[in-house]
N, C-alpha and C positions, 0 to 999 in steps of 0.2 A: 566613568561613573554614571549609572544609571540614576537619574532624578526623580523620584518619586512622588507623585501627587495625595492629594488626599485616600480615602477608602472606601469604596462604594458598596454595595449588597444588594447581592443577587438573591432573590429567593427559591427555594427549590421546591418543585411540586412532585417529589421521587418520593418511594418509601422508606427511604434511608436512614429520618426518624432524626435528620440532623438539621434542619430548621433554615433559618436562615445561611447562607455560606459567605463569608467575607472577601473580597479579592482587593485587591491592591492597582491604584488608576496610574497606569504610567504615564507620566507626562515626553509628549511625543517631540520627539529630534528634528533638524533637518535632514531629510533624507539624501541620501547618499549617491544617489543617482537618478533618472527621468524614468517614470515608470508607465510601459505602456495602454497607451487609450484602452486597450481590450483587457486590461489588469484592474482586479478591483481591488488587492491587496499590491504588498510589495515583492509577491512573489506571484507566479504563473500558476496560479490555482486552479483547479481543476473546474470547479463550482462557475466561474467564470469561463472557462473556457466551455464546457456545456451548452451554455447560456450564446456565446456566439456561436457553436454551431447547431444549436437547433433553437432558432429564433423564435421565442411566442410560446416553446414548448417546456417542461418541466420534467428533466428526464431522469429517474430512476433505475439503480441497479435491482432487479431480482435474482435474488441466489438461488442456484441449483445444486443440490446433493446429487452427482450421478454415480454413486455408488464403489468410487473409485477405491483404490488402495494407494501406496509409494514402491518403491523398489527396494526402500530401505525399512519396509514393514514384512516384507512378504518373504523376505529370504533369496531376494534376488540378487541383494546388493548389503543385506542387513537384515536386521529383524531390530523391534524397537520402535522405530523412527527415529527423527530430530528429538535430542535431548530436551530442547523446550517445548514441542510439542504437544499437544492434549486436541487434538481436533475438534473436539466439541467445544474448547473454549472460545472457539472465534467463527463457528457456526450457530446461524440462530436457531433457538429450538425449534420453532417454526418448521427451518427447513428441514431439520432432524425428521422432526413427527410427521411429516407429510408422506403418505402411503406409496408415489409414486412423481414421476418428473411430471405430471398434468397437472396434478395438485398443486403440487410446489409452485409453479408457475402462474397457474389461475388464481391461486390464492395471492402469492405473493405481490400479484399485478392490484388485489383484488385491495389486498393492506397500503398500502402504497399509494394508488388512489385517495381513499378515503382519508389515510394517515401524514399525509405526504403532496397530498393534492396534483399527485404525478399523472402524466396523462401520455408519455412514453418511455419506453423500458429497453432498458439493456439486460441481455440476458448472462447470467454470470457464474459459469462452472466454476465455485470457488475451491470446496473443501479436497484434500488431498492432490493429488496428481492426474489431471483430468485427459492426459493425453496419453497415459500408461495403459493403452489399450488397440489390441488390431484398429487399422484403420474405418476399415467398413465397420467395429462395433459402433467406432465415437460419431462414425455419420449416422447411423442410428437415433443416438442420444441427441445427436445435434439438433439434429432434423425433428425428432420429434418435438423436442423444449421450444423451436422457431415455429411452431407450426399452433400454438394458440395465441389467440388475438393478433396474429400478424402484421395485420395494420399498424398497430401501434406500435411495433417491437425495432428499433431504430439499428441496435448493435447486438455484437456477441461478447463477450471475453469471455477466454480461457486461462486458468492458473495450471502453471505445471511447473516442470522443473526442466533445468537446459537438458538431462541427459535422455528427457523421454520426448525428445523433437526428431524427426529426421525430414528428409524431403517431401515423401508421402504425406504422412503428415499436416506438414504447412502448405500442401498444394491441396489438400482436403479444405483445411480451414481458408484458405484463398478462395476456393470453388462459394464461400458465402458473401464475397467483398464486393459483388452485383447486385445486391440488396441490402445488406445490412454493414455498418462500418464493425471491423474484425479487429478485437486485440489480444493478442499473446502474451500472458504477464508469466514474468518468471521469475522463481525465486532465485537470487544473486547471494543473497543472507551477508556475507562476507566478500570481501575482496581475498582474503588470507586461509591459503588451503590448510594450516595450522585449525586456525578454527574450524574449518570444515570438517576436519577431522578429529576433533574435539566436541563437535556436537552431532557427530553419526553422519553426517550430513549424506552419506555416499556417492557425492561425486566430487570436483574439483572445481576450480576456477575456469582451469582450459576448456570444461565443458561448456560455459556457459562463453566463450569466447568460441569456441567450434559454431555454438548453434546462433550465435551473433552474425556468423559467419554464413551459414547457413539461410540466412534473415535478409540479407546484404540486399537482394535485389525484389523482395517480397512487397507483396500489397499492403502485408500486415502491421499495423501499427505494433510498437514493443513495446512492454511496459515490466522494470524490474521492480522488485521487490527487496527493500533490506532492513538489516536488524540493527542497531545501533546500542551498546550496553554490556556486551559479554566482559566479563572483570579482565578479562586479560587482555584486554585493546584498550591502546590508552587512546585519547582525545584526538592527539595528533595521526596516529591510526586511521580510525574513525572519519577523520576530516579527508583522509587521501582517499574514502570511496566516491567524493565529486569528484576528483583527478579521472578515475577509472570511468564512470557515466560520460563523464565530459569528452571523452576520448573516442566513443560509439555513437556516429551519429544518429544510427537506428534506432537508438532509444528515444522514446517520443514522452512516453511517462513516467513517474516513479512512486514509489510508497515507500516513504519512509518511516520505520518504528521500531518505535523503544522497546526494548527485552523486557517480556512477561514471565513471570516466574507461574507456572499454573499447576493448581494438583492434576493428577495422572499421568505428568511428564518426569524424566530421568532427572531434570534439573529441579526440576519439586520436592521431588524427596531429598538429595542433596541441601537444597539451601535449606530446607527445616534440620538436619544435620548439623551444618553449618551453613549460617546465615553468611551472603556476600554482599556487597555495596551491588546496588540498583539505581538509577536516575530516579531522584527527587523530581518535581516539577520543574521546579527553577533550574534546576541544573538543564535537563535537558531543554528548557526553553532557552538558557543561553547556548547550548550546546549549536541548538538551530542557527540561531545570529549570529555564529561563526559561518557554520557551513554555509548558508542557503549563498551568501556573496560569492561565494566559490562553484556553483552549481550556472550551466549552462542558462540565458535566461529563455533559452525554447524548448525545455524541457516543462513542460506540463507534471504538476504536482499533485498527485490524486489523493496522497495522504502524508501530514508531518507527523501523525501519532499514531498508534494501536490500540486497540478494547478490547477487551477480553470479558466471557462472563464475568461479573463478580461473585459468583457463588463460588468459582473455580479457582479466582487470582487470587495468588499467595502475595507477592507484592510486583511491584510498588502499586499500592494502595492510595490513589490520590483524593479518594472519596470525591469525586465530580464527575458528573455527565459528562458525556459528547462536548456538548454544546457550551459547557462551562470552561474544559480544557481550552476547547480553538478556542474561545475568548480571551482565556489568558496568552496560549499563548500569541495571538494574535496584538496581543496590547503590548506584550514583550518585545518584537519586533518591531512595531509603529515606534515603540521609546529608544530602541536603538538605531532609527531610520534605515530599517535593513531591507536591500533592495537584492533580490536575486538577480546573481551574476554580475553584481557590481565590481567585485574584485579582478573580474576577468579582464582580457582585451584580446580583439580580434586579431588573429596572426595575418599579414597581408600573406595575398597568395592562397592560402590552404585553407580559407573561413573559418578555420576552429581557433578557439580558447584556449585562453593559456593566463594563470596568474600576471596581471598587470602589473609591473613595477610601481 
């Protein structure tokens, strides 16, 4: 039973037109495990881990538009995309409107500063498949996006997909780990080739266990990506994707989010059709303080939720900010005392995890 404090109010300065917002004070647990000195939550937050490795500095991501496409846009593997898909919902206009990667970059460094008070930059090929192209093109792109303000440009990531990795490749993006710290983030979406194949996906699980494979002895730090919400995974499902992360040591980070329903996606038109169950807030904020005890605790957590435009999102509609969400759910977890990777315990012999009795 979760015990409930008073009600506090949060005021919003958004144009939302909704005034004050009300949230609910958990009253916090003891926690469940020792959480470490370098933790400033009770999980391996990202924000925190930044902060220990670049001391004194303030480091932001700048996103990159490089133009990319999918293999499941283009007729290589599909046409369409991912069913939930709408790219533009979780790219900023910003990067949309920006005439070319110099802009994107000077500006974005330029917002960020000002906005952000950031004073080093990760550079970050987010939108589509950014490795879906000859090698010498992406050292092109690479090179050029590293090559303004360099001083201050600390890392790179790259988002793609396991099936557009190969050796070439990752020995391309290695040739930048003399300079800048390199991450490979990949979408994972699922554990369950079912679902993959129910939302276009065009590839498979083996794929992203090939290019894990592939990764095994790489410079590159890895970071997957997954989706948590599709109606046809039940909880217990959902909860066996820390089993799978936990099992690959090379994963160093993760992003975890909740299913956005967006117009110009396959699964848009659909739920306006018919409407399906979506995580509520609360749902998925308990949904977390299950998983997270189950999740390796050196796995570095770069995100527990998703955004999406709101001029785009069909639902769930939580009407709150960024900064409103992690709040709550951040108070959610503190009242459940939930410590990532507390449920685990170390296997003698093999160092990995395994649910603690």
């Amino acid at each position: 039973m979760i015990s409930k404090g008073r009600d506090c109010f949060v005021p919003r300065n958004d144009a939302s037109g909704m005034g004050t917002q009300k949230f609910p004070i958990f009253a916090p647990m003891q926690l469940t495990a020792t959480i470490p000195a370098t933790w400033d939550k009770g999980y391996n937050n990202y924000g925190a881990w930044l902060k220990e490795k670049y001391p004194g500095h303030r480091v932001f991501k700048v996103i990159v538009d490089g133009g990319f496409t999918c293999p499941n846009r283009d007729g290589s593997k599909g046409y369409g995309g991912c069913t939930y898909c709408n790219v533009d919902s979780f790219t900023p206009s910003v990067s949309r409107n920006a005439p070319n990667i110099r802009e994107q970059v000077i500006q974005g460094m330029e917002r960020a500063r000002t906005g952000n008070k950031a004073d080093k930059f990760i550079i970050y090929f987010q939108p589509n498949t950014n490795t879906y192209a000859p090698a010498h093109y992406l050292k092109m792109l690479y090179d050029e996006a590293l090559s303004y303000g360099t001083e201050d440009i600390v890392g790179l990531s790259v988002g793609t997909r396991p099936d557009c990795i190969d050796a070439e490749k990752i020995a391309l993006l290695e040739s930048y780990t003399d300079r800048f710290d390199v991450d490979l983030e990949m979408g994972m979406e699922s554990i369950y080739n079912d679902t993959l194949a129910q939302i276009n996906r065009g590839c498979n699980h083996d794929d992203l266990l090939k290019a894990l494979k592939l990764l095994e002895n790489s410079k590159l730090d890895v970071c997957v990506h997954t989706i948590f919400g599709f109606p046809w995974e039940t909880k217990e499902m959902m909860l066996r994707y820390a089993d799978e992360i936990n099992r690959h040591p090379r994963i160093k980070f993760v992003k975890f989010h909740h299913l956005h329903i967006v117009e110009g996606s396959v699964m848009g038109v659909k739920y306006k059709r018919e409407p399906f169950k979506v995580f509520e807030l609360d749902e998925y904020a308990e949904f977390l303080c299950d998983l997270l005890p189950l999740v390796r605790p050196d796995v570095v957590i770069q995100r527990l939720f998703g955004l999406s435009d709101r001029a785009l999102l069909i639902a769930p509609n939580w009407k709150l900010k960024k900064s409103e969400i992690q709040y709550y759910i951040d108070q959610k977890l503190l009242s459940r005392g939930v410590v990532q990777g507390s449920a685990l315990k170390r296997e003698v012999g093999s160092g990995r995890f395994a649910v603690g009795s």
